[in-house]
N, C-alpha and C positions, 0 to 999 in steps of 0.2 A: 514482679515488674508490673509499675503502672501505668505504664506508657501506651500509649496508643499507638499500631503501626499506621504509618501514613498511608491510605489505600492508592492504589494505580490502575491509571486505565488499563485497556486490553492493548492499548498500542504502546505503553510506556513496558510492558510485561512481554510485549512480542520481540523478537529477534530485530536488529535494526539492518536496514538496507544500505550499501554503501555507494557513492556516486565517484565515476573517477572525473576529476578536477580538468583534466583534459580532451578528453570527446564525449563525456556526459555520460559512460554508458551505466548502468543502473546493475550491482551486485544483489542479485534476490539471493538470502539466505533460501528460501524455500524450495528454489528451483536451484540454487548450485551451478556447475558450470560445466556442462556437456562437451563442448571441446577440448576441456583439460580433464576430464571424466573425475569432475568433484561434482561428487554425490548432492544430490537435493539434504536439503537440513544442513551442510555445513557450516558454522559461521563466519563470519569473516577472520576473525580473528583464529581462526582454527587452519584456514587454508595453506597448503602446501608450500614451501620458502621459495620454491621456483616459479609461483603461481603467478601469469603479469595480466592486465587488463590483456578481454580475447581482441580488444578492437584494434589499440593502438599500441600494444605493449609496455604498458605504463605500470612502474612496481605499485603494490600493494600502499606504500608511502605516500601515494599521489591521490588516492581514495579519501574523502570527507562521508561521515558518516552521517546520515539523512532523516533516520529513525523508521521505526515500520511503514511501511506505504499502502499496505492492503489489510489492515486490521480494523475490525469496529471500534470507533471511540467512541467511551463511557464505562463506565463502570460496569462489572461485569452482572450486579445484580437489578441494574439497569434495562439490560436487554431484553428482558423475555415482556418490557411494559411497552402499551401502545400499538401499533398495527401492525410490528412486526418489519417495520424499517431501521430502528433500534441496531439491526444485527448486520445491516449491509455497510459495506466500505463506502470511506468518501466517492471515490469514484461509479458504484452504485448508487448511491444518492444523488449524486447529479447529474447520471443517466436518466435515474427517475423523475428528478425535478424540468430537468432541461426538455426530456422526451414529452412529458406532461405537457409542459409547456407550448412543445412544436405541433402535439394533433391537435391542442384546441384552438391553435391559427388557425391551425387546416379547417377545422369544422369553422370557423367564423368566418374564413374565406369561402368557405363553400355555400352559406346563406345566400350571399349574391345571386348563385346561382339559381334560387327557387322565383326571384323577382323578373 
């Protein structure tokens, strides 16, 4: 074979997360579901046939599939390049970016105060 396999990020390779379509709540494969004692790592498509959303009781049917929510994206030979932000989730990333952002208000606000 001469084909090339198509490479994937780290989020197209990770477990996808499922949302249910009716009060929003958020199916983590990796946390599983403690009120129905499904185990962390299950995936969705693996869960229990009596298993219903814990919020609203919504079957399994009502869930739309989201894609991973807490994986690095990029390629995984990608990651170990640059300062090591590479490897954090979106939502790290714009803790980082936004946080960055809000102490150097604070210190530009605080100049005032030397005048």
């Amino acid at each position: 074979m001469t084909e090339k396999t198509q490479e994937k990020t780290l989020a197209e390779l990770a477990p996808p997360d499922h949302e249910c379509r009716l009060c929003g709540y958020v199916y983590e494969t990796k946390k599983g579901d403690a009120k129905a004692n499904v185990p962390p790592g299950t995936l969705f498509s693996e869960l229990p046939s009596g298993w219903k959303c814990p919020v609203c009781a919504a079957k399994p049917n009502q869930f739309v599939s989201i894609g991973a929510t807490n994986a690095p994206s990029g390629f995984q030979e990608n990651l170990n390049y640059g300062f090591g932000v590479n490897t954090l989730t979106p939502n790290q990333k714009n803790l980082l970016i936004f946080g960055g952002l809000a102490v150097g208000f604070v210190f530009f606000l605080s100049l005032y105060g030397l005048g």
